[in-house]
DOSE-328188 format. One line per 8 residues: number of its first residue (from 1); their letters; for each residue x, y, z of N, C-alpha, C, O. Coordinates in steps of 0.05 Angstrom, whole numbers, plus 32768, in hexadecimal, padded with zeros to 4 digits. Last residue first. Layout:
BEGIN
NUM	a	X:Y:Z:X:Y:Z:X:Y:Z:X:Y:Z; ...
! end
This chain:
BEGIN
69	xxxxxxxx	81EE:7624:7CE7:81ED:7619:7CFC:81E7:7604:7D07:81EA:7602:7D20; 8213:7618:7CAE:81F7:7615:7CB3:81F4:7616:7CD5:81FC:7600:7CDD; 8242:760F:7C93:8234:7624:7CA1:821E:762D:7CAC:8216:7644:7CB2; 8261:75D4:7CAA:824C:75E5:7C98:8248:7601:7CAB:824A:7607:7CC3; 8296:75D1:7CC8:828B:75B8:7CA9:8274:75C4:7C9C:8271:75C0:7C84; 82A6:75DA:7CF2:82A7:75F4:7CD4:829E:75E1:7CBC:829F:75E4:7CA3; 8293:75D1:7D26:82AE:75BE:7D13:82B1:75CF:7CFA:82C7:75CE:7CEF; 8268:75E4:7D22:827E:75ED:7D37:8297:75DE:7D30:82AD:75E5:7D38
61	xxxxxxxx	8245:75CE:7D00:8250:75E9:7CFD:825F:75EF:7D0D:8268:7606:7D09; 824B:7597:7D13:8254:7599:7CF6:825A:75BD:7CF6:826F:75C6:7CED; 822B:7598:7D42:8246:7599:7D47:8254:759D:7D2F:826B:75A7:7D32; 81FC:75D4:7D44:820A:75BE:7D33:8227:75B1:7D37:823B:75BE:7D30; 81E0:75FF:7D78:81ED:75F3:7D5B:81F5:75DE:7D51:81F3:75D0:7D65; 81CC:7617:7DA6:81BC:760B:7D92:81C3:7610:7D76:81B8:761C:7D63; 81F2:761D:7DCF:81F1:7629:7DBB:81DA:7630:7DA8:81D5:7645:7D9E; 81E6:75ED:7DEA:81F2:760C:7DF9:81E3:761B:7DDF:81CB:7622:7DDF
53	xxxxxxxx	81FA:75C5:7DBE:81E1:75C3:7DC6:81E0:75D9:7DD9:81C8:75D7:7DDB; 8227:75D2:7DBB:8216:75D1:7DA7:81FE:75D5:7DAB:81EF:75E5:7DA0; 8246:75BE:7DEE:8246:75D8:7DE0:8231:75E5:7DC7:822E:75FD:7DC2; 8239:7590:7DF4:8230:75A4:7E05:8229:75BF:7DF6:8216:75CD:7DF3; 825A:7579:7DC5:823F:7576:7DC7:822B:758C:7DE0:8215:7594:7DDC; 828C:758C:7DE3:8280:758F:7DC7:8266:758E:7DBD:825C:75A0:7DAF; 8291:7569:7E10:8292:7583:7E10:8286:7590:7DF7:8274:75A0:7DFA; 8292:7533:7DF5:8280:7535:7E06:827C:7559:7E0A:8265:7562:7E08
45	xxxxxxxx	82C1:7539:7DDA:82A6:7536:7DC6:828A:753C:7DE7:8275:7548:7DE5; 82F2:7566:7DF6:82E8:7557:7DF1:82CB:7558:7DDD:82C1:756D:7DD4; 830B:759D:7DCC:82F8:7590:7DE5:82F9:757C:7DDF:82FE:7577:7DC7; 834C:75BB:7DC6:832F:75A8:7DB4:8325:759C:7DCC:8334:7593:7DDE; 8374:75F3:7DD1:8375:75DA:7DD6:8354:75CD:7DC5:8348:75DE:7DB9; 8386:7620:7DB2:8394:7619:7DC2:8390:75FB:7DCA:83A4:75EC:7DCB; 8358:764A:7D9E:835F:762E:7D8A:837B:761D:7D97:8385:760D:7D88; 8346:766A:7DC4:8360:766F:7DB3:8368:7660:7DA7:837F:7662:7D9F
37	xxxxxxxx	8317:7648:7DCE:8315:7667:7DC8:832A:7678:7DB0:8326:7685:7D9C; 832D:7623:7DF2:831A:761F:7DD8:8319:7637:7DC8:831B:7633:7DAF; 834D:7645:7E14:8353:7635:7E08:8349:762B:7DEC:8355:762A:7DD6; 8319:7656:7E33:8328:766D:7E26:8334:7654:7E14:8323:764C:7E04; 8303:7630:7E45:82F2:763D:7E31:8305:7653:7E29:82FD:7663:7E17; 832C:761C:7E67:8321:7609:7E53:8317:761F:7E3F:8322:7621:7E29; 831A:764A:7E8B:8336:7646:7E80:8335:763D:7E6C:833B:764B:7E58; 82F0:763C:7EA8:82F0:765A:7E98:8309:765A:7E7F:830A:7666:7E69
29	xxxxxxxx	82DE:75FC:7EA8:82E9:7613:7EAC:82F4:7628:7E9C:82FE:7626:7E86; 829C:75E4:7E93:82B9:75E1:7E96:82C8:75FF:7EA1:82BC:7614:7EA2; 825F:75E6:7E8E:8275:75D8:7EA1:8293:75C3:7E9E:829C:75AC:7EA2; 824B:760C:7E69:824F:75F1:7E5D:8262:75DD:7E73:8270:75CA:7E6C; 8238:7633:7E93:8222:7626:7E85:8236:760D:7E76:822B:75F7:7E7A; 8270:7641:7EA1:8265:7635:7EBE:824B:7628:7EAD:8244:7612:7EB6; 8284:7650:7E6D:8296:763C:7E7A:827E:762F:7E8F:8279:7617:7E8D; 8269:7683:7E68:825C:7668:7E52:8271:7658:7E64:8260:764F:7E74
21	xxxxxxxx	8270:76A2:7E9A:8259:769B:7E8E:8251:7678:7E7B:8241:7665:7E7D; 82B0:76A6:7E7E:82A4:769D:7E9F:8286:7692:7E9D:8283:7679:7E9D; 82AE:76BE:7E54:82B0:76A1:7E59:82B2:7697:7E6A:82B5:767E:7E6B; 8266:76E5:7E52:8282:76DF:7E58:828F:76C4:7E4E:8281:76B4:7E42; 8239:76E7:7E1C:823D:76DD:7E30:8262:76E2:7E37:8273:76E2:7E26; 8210:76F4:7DEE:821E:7712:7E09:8223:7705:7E1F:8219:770D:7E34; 821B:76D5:7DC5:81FD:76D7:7DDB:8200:76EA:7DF7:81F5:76EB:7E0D; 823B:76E6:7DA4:821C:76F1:7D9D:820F:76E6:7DB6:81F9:76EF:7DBC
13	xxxxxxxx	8268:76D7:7DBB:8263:76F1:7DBC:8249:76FC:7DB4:8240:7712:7DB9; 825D:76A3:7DBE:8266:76AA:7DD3:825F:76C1:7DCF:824C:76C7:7DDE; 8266:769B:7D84:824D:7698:7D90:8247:769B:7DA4:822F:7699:7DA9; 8299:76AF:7D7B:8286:76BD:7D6D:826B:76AC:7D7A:8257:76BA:7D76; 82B8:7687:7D94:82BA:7698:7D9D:82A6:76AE:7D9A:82A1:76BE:7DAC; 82A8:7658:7D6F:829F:765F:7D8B:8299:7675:7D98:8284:767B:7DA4; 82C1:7669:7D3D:829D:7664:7D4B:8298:765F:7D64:8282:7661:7D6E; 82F5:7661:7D52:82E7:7680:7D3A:82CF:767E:7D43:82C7:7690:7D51
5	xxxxx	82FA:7631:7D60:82FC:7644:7D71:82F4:765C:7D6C:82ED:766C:7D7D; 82F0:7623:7D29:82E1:760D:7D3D:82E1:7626:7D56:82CC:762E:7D5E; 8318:762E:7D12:82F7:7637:7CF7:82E3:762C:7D1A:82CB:762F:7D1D; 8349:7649:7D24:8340:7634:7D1B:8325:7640:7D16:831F:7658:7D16; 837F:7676:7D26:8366:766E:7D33:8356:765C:7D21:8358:7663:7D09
! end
């Protein structure tokens, strides 16, 4: 598992969301977000940036480049 799908998955779980839930808020399918999840497949940059901003994080911390959120 990658440092990219490790933080997701862990930010998914602090906000007591499904991946049904965070899939239909970052609009993609439930699937996609499992994928990202299992370090299986990489979003797009447009997806990525959703995700960050969902989140209120850093694309640098979702890339594992800092730990800083």
């Amino acid at each position: 598992m990658s440092i990219f799908s490790e933080r997701l998955l862990s930010l998914r779980h602090q906000n007591g969301l499904s991946q049904k839930e965070c899939a239909k808020s970052l609009r993609i399918s439930p699937r996609a977000c499992a994928y990202y999840e299992a370090g299986e497949r990489e979003p797009q940059l447009s997806v990525l940036i959703r995700m960050a901003d969902f989140y209120g994080v850093s694309l640098d911390y979702l890339a594992g480049r800092t730990d800083e959120p």
